[in-house]
N, C-alpha and C positions, 0 to 999 in steps of 0.2 A: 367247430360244430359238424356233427355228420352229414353227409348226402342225402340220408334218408330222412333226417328231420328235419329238413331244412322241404323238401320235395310233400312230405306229410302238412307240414305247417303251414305252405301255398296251397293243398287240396283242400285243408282245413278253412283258410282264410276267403277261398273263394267258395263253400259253400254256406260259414255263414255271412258273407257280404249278402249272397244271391237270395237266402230266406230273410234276412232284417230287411232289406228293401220289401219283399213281397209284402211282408208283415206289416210293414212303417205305412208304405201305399196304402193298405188297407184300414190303417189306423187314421190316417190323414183322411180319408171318404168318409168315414165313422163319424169323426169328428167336424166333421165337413155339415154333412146332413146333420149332426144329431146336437144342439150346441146347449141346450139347459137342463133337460130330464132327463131323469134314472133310467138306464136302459143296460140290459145286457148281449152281448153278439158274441155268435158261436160259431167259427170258420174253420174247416178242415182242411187242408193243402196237403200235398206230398211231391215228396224232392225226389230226385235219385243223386247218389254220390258221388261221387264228380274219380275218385279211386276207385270206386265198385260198385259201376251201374245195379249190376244184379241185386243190391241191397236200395229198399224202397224207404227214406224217413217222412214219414206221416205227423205234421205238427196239428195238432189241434189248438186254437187260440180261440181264447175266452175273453173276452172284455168286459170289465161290469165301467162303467159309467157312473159316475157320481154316488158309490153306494155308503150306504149309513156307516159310520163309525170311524172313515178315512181319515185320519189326521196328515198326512203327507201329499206330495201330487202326482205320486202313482207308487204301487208296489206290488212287484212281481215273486211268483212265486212256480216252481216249475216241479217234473218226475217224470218217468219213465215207464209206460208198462209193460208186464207181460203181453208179450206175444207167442202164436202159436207157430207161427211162418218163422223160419230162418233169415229169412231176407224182406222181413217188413222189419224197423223201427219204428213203437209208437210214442212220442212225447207228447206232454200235456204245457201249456204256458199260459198259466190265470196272471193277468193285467187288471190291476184295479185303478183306475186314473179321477184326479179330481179336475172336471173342466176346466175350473176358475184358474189352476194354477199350472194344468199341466204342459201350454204352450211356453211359459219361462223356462220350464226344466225339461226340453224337448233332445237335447244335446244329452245329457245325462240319460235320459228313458233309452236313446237309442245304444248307447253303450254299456248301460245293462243286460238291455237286450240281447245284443253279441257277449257280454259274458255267460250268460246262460245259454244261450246256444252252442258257444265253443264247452262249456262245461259241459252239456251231457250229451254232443257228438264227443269228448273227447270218452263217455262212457261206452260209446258204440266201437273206438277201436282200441280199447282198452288192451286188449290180445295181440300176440303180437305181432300179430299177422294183419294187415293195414285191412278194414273194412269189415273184418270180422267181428260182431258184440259176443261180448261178454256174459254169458246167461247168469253167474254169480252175481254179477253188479245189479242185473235186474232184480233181482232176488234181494239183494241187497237194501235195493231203492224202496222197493216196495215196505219189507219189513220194517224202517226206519222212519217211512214217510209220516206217520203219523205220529211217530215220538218229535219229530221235528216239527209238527206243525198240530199241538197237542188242543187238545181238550180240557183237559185233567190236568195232572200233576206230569212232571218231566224228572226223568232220571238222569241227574248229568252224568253219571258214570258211561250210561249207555249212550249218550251221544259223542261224550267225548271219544270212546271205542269208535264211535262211525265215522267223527271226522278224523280221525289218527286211520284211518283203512286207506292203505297207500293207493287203492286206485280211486279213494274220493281226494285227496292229497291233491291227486294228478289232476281232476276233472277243476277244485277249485283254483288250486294255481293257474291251470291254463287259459279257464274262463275268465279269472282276474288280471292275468296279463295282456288276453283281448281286451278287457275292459282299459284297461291303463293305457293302451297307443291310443285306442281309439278319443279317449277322455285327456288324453296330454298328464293323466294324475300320473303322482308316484306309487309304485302296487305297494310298497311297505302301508302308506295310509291305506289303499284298497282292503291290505290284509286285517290292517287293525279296524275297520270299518264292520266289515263283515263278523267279525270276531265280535266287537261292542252288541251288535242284535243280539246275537247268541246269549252273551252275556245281558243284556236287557231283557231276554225273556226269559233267564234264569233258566235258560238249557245247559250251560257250562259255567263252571267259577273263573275266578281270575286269573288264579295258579293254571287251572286247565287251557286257558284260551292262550298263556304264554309258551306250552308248552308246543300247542299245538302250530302257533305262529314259525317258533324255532321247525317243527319237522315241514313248514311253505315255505322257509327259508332254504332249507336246507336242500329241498325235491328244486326252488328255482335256481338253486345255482347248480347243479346237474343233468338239467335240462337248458341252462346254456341260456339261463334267460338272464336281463340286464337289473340287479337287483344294485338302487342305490336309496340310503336313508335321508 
């Protein structure tokens, strides 16, 4: 493994240890105070990057509390925006958790949470140049954000184009490989996991999500990650 990835991967590891704690703490007071009614809470924080102070990431966390229609006990949902500053990152992370259930799946919430954090910090140094983002990705994110999280009708041809786009390849491999140490899982389930939504909301067919699983296999074993079935 390189020197440099292995030195990006500890920068990486320590800034999101230091946001899911900030995050988790404020979720544990939430949940603390607030233990039966619908409630939503809106918190803004900002990090600096532990590689490139001069780059600000600004998380905004959304909590909605017990809201209509949850069948699960919590799910997350994240993106990226345009910014006008070079050196702000703004990300968005809507949490939607069911009180009743969401203290048994406490261990799982937090290591989702660090997959989506490693996934779209991993969008900020996507270049390759350590701490520098990526203004296509942003561009990218936005454009898609709403085919992935549709209204209407979904075009799997076009989703499948955005998850085959090697620098979302990189963000979901990586955020799913945090997710796997952190979770003790095997990322091959991770990967099929993730793939099944897709395919449960009829954004991707079956033939599409195998094909796409073969190009996560393929980007973790040249990034030197530990891929066993």
């Amino acid at each position: 493994m390189k020197l440099r990835y292995i030195l990006n991967e500890a920068a990486y590891d320590s800034i999101v240890l230091k946001i899911s704690r900030s995050l988790i703490n404020l979720l544990n007071d939430i949940l603390k105070q607030h233990r039966d009614s619908a409630k939503t809470f809106n918190v803004k924080k900002a990090f600096r990057l532990p590689w490139n102070e001069n780059v600000i990431l600004i998380i905004s966390f959304n909590v909605n509390i017990n809201p209509e229609g949850l069948t699960t006990a919590f799910k997350f949902d994240s993106k990226m925006l345009e910014t006008k500053n070079d050196d702000t990152v703004s990300v968005i992370i809507n949490l939607d958790i069911n009180r009743k259930y969401v203290l048994t799946n406490f261990n799982e919430l937090i290591a989702e949470l660090k997959n989506i954090l490693r996934h779209e910090i991993e969008h900020i140094t996507v270049d390759p140049i350590v701490g520098k983002k990526s203004k296509s990705v942003n561009n990218d994110s936005n454009k898609y954000y709403d085919m992935l999280n549709p209204s209407g009708d979904i075009d799997s041809e076009k989703t499948f184009e955005y998850l085959s786009n090697p620098e979302e390849i990189a963000a979901m491999v990586h955020g799913l490989n945090k997710e796997s140490k952190t979770s003790k899982q095997n990322i091959i389930s991770l990967f099929s996991r993730d793939l099944q939504r897709f395919i449960d909301s009829d954004s991707i067919t079956l033939n599409q999500a195998n094909e796409i699983l073969a190009k996560w296999i393929s980007y973790a074993q040249k990034a030197n990650i530990i891929i066993s079935r």
